[in-house]
N, C-alpha and C positions, 0 to 999 in steps of 0.2 A: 190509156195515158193518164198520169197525173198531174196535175195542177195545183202549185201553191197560190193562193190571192191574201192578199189584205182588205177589208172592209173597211168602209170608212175611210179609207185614205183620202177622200180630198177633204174630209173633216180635220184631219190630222195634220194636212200640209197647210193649209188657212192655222190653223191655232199656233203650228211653228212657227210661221213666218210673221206671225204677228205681235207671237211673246218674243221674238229675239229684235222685232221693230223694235219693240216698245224698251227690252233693255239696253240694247246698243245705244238710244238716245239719251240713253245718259237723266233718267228721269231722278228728280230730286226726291225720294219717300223717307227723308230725314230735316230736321229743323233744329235738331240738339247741337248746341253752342259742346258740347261733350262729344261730336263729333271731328272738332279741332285736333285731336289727340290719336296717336296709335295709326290703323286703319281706317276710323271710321268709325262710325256710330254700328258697332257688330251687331247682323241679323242671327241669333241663334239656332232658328230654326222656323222654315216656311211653312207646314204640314201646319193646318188651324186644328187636323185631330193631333196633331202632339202640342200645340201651346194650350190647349183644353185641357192635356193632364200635366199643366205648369211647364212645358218643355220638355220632359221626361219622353227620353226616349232609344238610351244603353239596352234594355231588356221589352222591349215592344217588338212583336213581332203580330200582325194582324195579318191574315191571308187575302181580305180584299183592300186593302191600304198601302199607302206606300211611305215608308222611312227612309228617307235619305239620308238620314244621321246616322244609323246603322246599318251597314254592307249587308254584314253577315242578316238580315231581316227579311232582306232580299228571297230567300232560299224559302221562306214561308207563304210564298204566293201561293193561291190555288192553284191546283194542277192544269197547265194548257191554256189558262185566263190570261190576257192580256191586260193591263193596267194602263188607262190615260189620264193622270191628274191637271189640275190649271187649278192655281187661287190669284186671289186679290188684296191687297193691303189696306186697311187704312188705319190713321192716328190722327186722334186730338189730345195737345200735348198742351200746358202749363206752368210758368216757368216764374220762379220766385227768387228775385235775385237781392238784396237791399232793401227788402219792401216795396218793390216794385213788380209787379208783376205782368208777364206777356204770356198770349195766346198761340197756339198756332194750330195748320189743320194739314195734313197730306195722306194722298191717296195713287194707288198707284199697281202695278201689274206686280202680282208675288213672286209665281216660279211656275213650274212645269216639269212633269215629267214623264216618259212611257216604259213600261216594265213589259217584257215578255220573255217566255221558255224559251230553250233551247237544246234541252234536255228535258221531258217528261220529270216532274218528283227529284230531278236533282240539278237542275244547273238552272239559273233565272238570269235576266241582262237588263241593266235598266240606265236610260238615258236622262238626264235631266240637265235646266236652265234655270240659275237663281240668283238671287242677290248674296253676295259674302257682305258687306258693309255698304254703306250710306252717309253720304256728307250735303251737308246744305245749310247754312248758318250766316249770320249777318252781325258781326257784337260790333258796337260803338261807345268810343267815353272820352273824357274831356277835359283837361289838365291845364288848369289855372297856372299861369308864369308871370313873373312881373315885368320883364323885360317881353318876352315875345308876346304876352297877350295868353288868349286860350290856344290850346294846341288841342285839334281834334284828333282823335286815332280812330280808325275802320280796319275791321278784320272780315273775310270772307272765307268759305271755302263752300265750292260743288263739287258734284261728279261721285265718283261709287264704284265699287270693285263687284264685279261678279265671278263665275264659276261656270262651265260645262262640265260634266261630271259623266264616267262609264262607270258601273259600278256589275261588277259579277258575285253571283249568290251561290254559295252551294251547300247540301245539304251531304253531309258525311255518317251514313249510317241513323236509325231512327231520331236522336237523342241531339245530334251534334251537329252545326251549321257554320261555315266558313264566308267571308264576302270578306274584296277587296274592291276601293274604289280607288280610283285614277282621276284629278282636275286639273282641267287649264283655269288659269286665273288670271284676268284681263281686266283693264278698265284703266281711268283716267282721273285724278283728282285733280281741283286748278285753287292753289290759293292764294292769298293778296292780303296786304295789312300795307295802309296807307297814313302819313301826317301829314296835315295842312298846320299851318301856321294863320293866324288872324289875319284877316285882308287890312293890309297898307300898314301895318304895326310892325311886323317882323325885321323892317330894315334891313332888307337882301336876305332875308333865309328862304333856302332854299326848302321845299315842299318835297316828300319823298314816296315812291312807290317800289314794295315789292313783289316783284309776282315766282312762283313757282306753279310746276306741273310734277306731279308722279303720273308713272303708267308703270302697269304690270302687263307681264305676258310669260307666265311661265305655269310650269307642270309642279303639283305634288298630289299624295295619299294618301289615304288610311287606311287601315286595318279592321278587321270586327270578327268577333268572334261570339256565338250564344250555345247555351245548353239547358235544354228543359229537363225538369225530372217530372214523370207522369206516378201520382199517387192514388191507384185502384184504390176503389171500393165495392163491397161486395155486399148483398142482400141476397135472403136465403126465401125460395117460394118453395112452395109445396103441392105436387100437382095430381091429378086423383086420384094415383094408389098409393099414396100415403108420401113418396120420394120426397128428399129434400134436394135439392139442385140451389148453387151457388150462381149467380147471375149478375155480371160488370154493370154496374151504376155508374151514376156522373163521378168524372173523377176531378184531382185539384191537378193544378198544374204549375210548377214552381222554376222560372226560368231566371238563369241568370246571361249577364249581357257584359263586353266589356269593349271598349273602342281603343287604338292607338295609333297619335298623329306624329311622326319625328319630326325633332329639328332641320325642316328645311329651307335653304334658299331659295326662292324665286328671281328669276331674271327680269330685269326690270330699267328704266332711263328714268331721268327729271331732265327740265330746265330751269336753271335761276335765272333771274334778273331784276338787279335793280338799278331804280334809275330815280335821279334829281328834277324839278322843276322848279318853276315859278308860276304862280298864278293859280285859280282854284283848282281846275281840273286837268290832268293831264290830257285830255280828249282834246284840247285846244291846238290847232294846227303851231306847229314849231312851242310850244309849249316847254317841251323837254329842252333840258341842257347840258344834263350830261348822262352818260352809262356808267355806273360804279363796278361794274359786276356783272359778270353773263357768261355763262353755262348753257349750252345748245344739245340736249340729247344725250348727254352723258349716262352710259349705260353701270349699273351699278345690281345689286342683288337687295333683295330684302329678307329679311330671316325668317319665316313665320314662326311664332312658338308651337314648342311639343308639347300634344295636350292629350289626357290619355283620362278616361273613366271608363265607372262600374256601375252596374245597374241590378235589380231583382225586381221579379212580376209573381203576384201570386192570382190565379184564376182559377176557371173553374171548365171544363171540357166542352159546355153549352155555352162559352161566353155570353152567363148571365150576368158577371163582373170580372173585376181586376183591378188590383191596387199594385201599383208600382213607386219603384223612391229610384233615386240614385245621387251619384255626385259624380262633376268632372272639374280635372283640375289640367290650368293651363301657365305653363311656364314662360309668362311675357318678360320676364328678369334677362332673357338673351336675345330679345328681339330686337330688331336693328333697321331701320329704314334709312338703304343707302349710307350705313355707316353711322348713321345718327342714332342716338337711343331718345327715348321721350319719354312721358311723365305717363309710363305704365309700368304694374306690377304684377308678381304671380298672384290668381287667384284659385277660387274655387266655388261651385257653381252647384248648388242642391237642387233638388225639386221629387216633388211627391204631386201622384195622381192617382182619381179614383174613375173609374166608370161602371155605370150601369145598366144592363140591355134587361129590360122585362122578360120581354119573353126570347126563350132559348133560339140558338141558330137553326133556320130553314125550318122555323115554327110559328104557325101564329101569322100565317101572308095574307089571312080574310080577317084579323083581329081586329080593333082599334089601333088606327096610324100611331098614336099617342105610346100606344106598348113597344110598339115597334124602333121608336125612336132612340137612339142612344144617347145617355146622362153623362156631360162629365165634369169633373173638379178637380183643378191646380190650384198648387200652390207652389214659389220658388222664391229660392235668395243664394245670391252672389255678396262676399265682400270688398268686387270692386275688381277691375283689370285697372284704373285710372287711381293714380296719386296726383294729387293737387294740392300744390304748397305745405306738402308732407301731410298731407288727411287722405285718407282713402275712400273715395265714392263706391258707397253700397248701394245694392237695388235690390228689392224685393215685390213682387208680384204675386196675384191673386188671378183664376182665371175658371171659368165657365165653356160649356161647348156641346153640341147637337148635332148627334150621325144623324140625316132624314135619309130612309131609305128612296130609293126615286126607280119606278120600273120602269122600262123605256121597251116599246116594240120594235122590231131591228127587220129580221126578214121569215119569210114563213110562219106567220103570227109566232116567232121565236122574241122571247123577252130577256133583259139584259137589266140583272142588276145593280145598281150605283147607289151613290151616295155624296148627300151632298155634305159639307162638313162646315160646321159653323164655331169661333168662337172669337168671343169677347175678355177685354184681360184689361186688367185695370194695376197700377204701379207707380211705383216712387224709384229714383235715382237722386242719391244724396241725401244728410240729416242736416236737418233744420239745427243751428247753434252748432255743426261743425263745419259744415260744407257754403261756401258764401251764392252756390246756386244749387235749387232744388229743381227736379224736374220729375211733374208727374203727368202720368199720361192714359188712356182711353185706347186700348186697340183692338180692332174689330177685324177679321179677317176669316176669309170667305175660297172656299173649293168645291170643284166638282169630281169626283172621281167615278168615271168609268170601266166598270168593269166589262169584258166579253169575250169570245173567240175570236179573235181577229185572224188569228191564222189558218186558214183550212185549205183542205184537200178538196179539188175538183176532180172528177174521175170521167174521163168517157172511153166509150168501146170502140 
């Protein structure tokens, strides 16, 4: 008889239940006043090995890594390997508003994901839990009147959108690889923008609060598609009776990549409300005096835009390097939250990476840690998904990052591959003289990926 197991499984059931704690609570890993707008302050992408080559990652296809940005990547796993990723977030952000300037710091649970076969060398399935965007902000300011005195205003907004995601990989013939992914997209935004009038000056004005909620809960896709071309080379030896023999050397490897997201709707509700009082704080028992407005649940669609890029890798068969570039462009021009449109725009989204591996694949495992380790350098710019007061907010980014390889002993002095994956990234959003807030920031983010068999065969007589 045979027997399928999984290993690791109570490893694996502890990390789910922990990464889906921690995103269901609605954890705040955003501080940007820039997250007022749109969705949210957009996570491009969790992988610390793709924000190390600036976010790039249309034409990346790594057999022990995992891409969630591209389906079709999927198809490139090692043969039979299972894949378990988990990272970590963190930012220290900056913020230049009027010559004033503020600080801020958050940290927080990244993503998750498990990839495994299903098909030997052609069909791969992979599961994962992320952030789509992040809201978390606090803006106040102050408006001199001569009749009412000053009038405060406060703006707020939490909460954050994520993703489940199935994503299927398949490889079509040597050259050619297919993936589509499927997402639920869930979460809760709460925001609030409130006036006080000066205590005992306003002469009956009334104090105002409004609050709203979005929630999401609906299904969309995408598409992916890649194709390598392999460029032999060939060296001629010569061996003792004189013969000349041709013999396959390292070869280049030239892969192009391209992703497609359509315009879809998502299903979705808000609540409005707003509402009058008197007094400082509406928290005051009887406080309130009237209801202006209220909306309870109203179920409405949100548009996502269609966003569609291209990518090229060029490598080398030992992944001793690779340089890649791409560009994606995303059509925010018809996006709609519940009818409303906001102060976003189409944009489009470059980046360029490099890495470096010393020494060749499955070489060099008694060498210096140091050779072993993988080098990498991003660089990126967008000119902005955000209009503000007709200026467009650009971002641009610089970024650094470190494969450590990590051996792990598992069962039967049997050892298991991994990697831990490190990177650091450093950026501006908004120019200084057109933009009235700059926002630059510090982010560090941090995975472990496991690689091994997890599935195997038990045999008894």
């Amino acid at each position: 008889m045979k027997f399928y197991y999984i290993r690791h499984l109570r490893l694996l059931f502890i990390t789910l239940l922990f990464a889906t704690f921690n995103l269901l609570q609605a954890q705040t890993l955003s501080q940007s006043p820039y997250g007022r707008f749109g969705l949210g302050d957009q996570q491009h992408t969790a992988s610390p090995y793709l924000q190390a080559l600036g976010g790039a990652s249309q034409a990346i296809a790594d057999s022990n890594i995992l891409n969630l940005n591209q389906p079709a990547a999927l198809a490139s796993l090692e043969s039979g390997v299972t894949i378990f990723e988990a990272g970590l977030n963190g930012t220290a952000t900056q913020y230049t508003f009027s010559n004033n300037v503020t600080s801020g710091r958050t940290a927080g649970f990244g993503y998750f994901g498990l990839a495994f076969p299903i098909v030997k060398s052609k069909w791969n399935m992979a599961f994962a839990l992320n952030p789509l965007s992040n809201v978390g902000y606090i803006l106040r300011d102050t408006i001199p009147d001569d009749q009412s005195g000053d009038i405060y205003l406060s703006y707020a907004g939490t909460g954050g959108y994520s993703s489940f995601s199935w994503t299927n990989g398949f490889k079509i013939g040597k050259n050619f690889s297919l993936g589509l992914t499927g997402r639920y997209l869930f979460g809760r935004v709460d925001y609030s923008s409130r006036v006080l009038f000066s205590e005992g000056i306003g002469n009956g004005d009334k104090n105002s609060l409004i609050t709203r909620s979005n929630r999401l809960g609906g299904f969309d896709f995408q598409g992916g598609l890649m194709y390598r071309k392999y460029f032999r080379k060939h060296k001629t030896t010569v061996n003792v009776d004189g013969e000349k023999n041709k013999v396959k050397s390292d070869s280049l490897h030239l892969t192009f990549g391209g992703t497609f997201k359509p315009l879809i709707g998502v299903n979705g509700s808000y609540s409005y409300l707003a509402e009058s009082f008197f007094g400082n704080s509406p928290s005051v028992s009887g406080a309130f005096n009237d209801t202006i407005a209220l909306n309870d649940k109203t179920k409405g669609v949100v548009n996502f835009p269609m966003q569609y890029g291209a990518g090229i890798t060029l490598s080398n068969s030992a992944n001793k390097w690779l340089l890649t570039a791409e560009m994606v462009y995303t059509d925010w021009d018809n996006f709609k939250l519940f009818n409303l449109r906001d102060s976003v725009r189409s944009s489009y989204r470059a980046a360029l990476g490099f890495q470096i591996n010393p020494l060749p694949t499955n070489n060099g495992s008694k060498s210096s840690y140091f050779k072993r380790i993988r080098y990498r350098f991003g660089a990126s710019y967008s000119d902005g998904m955000l209009s503000i007061n007709g200026a467009a907010v650009p971002e641009y980014g610089f970024s650094i990052g470190f494969g450590l390889p990590v051996t792990l002993r598992t069962y039967n002095t049997r050892s298991a591959t991994s990697v831990l994956n490190l990177a650091i990234g450093v950026g501006r959003r908004g120019l200084k003289g057109t933009n009235p807030l700059v926002e630059d920031y510090l982010r560090v983010s941090l995975s472990f990926s496991l690689n091994d068999r997890w599935f195997r065969k038990l045999q008894y007589d």
